[in-house]
N, C-alpha and C positions, 0 to 999 in steps of 0.2 A: 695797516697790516703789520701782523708779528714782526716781517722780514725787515719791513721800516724802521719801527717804534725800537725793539730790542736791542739794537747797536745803537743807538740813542743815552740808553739809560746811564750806561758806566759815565758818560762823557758830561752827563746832568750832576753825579754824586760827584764829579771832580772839580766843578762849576762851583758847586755850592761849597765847597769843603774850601775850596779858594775863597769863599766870602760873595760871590756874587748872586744875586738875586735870579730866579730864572723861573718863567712862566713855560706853561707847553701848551701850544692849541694841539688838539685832542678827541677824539669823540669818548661816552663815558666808559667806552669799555677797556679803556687803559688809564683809565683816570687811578686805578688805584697802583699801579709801577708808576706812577709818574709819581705820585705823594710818594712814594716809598724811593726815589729816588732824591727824594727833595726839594721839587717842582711844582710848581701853583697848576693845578690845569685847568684850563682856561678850554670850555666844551663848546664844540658848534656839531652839527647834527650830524648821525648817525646817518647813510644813506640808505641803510634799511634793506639791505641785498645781502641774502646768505644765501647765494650760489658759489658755487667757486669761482676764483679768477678766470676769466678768458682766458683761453690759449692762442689765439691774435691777438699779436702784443698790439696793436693797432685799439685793433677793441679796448682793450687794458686802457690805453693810453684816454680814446675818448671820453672811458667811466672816471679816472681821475682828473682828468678837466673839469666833468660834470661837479663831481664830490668836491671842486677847487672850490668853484664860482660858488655851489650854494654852500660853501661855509664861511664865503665871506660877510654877510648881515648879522652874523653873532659873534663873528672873532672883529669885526668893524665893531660892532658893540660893546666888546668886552674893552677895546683901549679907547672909545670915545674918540674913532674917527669918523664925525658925520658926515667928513665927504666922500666917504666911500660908501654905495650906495651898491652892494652886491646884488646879481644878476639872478641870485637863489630864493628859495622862499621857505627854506627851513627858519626853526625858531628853540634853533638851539640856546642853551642859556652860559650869557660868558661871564666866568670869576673874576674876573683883569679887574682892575678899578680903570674908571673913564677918563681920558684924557692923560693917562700915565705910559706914555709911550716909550720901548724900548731903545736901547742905544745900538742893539745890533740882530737881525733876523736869523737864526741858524734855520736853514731852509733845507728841506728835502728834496731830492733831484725831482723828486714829481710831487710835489706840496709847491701848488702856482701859486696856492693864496701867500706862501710867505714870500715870494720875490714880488707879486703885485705889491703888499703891504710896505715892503723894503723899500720901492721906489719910491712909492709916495709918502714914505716920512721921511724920505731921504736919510735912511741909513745904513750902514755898510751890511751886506750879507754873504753868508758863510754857506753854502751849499754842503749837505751832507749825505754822500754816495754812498748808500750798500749795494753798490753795485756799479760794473764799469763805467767810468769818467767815459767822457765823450772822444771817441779814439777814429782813425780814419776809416770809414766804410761800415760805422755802428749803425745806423738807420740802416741799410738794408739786411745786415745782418740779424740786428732785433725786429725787423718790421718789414722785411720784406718788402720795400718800396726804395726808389730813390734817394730820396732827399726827404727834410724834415716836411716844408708844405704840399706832400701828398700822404702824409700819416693824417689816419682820421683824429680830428679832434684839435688839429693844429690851428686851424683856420678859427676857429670858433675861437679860441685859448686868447690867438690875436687879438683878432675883435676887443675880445670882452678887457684885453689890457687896455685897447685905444678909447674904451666907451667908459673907462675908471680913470680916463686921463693921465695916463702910461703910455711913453713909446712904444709901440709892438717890439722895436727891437730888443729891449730887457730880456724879454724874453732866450733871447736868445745865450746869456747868461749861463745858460742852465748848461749848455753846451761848451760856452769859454768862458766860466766862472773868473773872479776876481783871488778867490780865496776857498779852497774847496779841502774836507776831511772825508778819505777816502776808506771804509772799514772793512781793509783789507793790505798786505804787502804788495808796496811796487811790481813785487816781482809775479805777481798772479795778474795784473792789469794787463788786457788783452791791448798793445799795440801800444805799449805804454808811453814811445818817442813820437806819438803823434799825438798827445792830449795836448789841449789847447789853456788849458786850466794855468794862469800867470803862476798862482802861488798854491801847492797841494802838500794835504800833510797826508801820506800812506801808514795810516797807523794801526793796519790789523784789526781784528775783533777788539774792542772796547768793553770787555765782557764786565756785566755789572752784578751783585748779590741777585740770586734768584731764589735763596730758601724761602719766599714765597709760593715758588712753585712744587713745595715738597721737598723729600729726600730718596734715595734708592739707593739698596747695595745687592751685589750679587748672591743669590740664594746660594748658590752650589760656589765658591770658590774657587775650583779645583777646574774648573769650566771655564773659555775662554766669551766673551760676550759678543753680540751682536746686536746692534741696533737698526731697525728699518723703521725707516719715517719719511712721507713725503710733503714735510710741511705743514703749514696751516692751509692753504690755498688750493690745491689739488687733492683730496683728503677722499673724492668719491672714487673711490677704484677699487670695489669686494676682490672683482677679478687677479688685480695685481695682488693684493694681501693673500689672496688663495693658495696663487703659485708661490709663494712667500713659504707660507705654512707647508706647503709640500716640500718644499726645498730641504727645508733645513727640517725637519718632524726628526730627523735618523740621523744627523749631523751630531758630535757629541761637542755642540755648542749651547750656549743660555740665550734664547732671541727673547728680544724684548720690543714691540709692533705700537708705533703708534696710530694709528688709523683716525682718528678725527673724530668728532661726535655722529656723523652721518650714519656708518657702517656698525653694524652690531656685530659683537662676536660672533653670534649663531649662526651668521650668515658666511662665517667663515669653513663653515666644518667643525669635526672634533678637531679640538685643539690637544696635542702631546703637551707630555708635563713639561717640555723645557720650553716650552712659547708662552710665553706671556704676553695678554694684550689689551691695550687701554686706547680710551679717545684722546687721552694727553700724558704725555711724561715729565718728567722734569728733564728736559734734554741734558744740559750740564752735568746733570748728575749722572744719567748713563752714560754717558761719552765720558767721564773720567774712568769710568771702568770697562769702557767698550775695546775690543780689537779689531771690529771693522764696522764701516754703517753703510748700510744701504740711503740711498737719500735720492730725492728730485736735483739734486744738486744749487739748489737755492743759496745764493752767496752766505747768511747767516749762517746755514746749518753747516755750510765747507768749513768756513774759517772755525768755527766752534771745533769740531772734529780736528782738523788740525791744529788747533791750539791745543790738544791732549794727544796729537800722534796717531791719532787714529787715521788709516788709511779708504778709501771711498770706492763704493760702488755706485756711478753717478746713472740711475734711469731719468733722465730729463723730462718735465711736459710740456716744455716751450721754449720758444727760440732764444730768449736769457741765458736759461739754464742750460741747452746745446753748448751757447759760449762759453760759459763754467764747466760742462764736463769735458766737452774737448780741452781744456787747457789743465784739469786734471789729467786728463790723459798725457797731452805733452811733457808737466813737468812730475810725468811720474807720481801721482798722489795719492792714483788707483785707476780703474778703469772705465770707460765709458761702454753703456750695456744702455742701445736705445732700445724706447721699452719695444718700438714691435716685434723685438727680438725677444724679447723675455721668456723663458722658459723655465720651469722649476731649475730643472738641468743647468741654463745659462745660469740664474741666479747661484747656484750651489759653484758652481765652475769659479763661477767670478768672485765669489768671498773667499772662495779658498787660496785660490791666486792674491788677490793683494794681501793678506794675512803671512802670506809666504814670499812672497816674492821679495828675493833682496834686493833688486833697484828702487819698488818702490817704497821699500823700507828706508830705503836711502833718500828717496825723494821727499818724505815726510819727513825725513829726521829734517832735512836742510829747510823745510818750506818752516817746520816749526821755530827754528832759529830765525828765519826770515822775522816772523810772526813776535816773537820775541822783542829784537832790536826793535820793529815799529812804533814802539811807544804807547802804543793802546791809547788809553783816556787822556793821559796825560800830555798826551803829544798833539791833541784834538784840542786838548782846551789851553794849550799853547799859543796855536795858532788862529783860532778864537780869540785871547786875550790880542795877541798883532793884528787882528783884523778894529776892533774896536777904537773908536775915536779917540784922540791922546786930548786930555785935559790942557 
């Protein structure tokens, strides 16, 4: 997923620019940011699902287990681990050369194949969160359940560690990591004196080159910008984009909509001359010239916006993003607008407020400084370099 792979990238070109070699397991549709960031990618299968994400994070939770186990047979293949004998039956194809095995796993909070893979080569791994470390009272807050073995998808995850000759308990790693980069400041971590994480580097958006993804400047100068975008993942919603376009049509703002490849403009209505609207943006590029964004509140897209000052209209779709917009809300960074509130009205209310409002002007100037001192890339591949084995 965009939200994953993207805070990845910067932390690859600072890898490599240090002299170190770095593979990515991948499926092929980021195969080409990964070479452009300097990375070998190393593919195992697509899972072939272009729905949106669930919104029971539970669900979420089962389909990346699923997507774990069956890409382990091609990323097993790619380092020439025979005895790992994944539980999937894709037939993706790996670049790795065989039997060249890494000296340390940089693992995604929910990428199981690389802490499966970690243990059984026995080598140090580096968990990498875009999104909240494991804080007191996270399982019911993401998942609406107690404890982690009643989240769907748990029990299976186990299993299939003890049936690849893994302790189950590794697992649980993921939760109290050894060594974790967190792509975002301390100071936005929900419950942050309760992470159980020994050694964490909080180091902000790790933002990487994306003129890949195009360029954008403001048509009208004179005009202040807006950005509305909910992501790569929740992208089917005419209804919201509608109220969007009503909102703001008489606004003497420049909105700039990305909607996802699903929804067609026409299904929007006429569109007024200052909306513009596309399946994809080059986010970076509007957001340097944005002065407010609408968003899902997706960790990615927050930090980005606040790394340029831009203040947030957080409409959330899921209990994740609930814990990001509340805690915009808290620390002042803009406002939480849930969607079944949504009204042209409410949207127009609420961008006009954080665009103005001086606390939460305040609040982004201070979170941008947060953001600042974290260290980005460099403070990621820091602590990466301390996790790795000493000659």
């Amino acid at each position: 997923m965009h939200g994953h792979v993207n805070p990845t990238l910067g932390v690859v070109e600072e890898l490599v620019r240090r002299g170190h070699r770095v593979s990515y397991a991948v499926t092929e549709d980021f195969a080409h940011q990964v070479k452009a960031a300097g990375a070998e990618p190393v593919l195992y299968p697509d899972p072939g699902d272009d729905s949106d994400a669930p919104e029971d994070m539970g669900e979420g939770f089962a389909r990346v287990v699923r997507v774990a186990l069956a890409s382990l047979p091609a990323l097993s293949r790619a380092y020439g681990d025979d005895e790992v004998d994944g539980t999937g039956t894709g037939t993706g194809t790996g670049t790795g050369t065989g039997g060249d095995r890494p000296d340390l796993v940089v693992c995604d909070i929910y990428a199981f194949a690389g802490l499966l893979l970690g243990a059984r080569w026995q080598v140090p791994t580096v968990v990498a969160s875009p999104t909240h470390l494991a804080y007191d009272g996270i399982v019911p807050e993401f998942f609406g359940v107690p404890g982690l073995p009643q989240v769907q998808g748990f029990g299976e995850l186990v299993a299939a560690f003890a049936q690849q000759g893994v302790d189950g308990a590794r697992v649980h790693e993921l939760v109290r990591p050894e060594h974790a980069v967190a792509f975002f400041p301390r100071a936005f971590q929900r419950r942050a004196d309760t992470v159980e994480a020994r050694r964490v580097a909080y180091v902000g958006p790790a933002l990487a080159d994306r003129s890949y993804q195009g360029s954008w400047q403001p048509p009208r100068p004179d005009l202040p910008v807006l950005l509305v975008s909910l992501g790569s993942q929740f992208t089917r919603r005419p209804e919201f984009y509608r109220s969007c376009v009503q909102a703001f049509a008489e606004l003497p703002w420049h909105v700039v909509m990305s909607v996802g490849p699903a929804v067609a403009p026409e299904l929007l209505g006429p569109l007024p001359d200052n909306v513009e609207v596309h399946a994809h943006v080059p986010q970076l590029a509007v957001l340097a010239h944005a002065d407010a964004f609408v968003t899902h509140a997706g960790m990615g897209g927050t930090m980005e916006a606040l790394y340029y000052g831009v203040p947030l209209v957080a409409v959330p779709q899921m209990a994740e993003q609930r814990v990001n917009a509340a805690q915009i809300e808290r620390l002042r960074l803009g406002v939480h607008l849930p969607r079944e509130t949504v009204t042209p009205e409410a949207l127009r209310e609420a961008v006009l407020r954080v665009s103005s409002d001086r606390e939460i002007r305040a609040g982004v100037s201070a979170m941008r400084r947060e953001i600042t001192a974290a260290g980005g890339a460099g403070a990621a591949a820091d602590l990466i370099e301390q996790a790795l084995p000493q000659p």
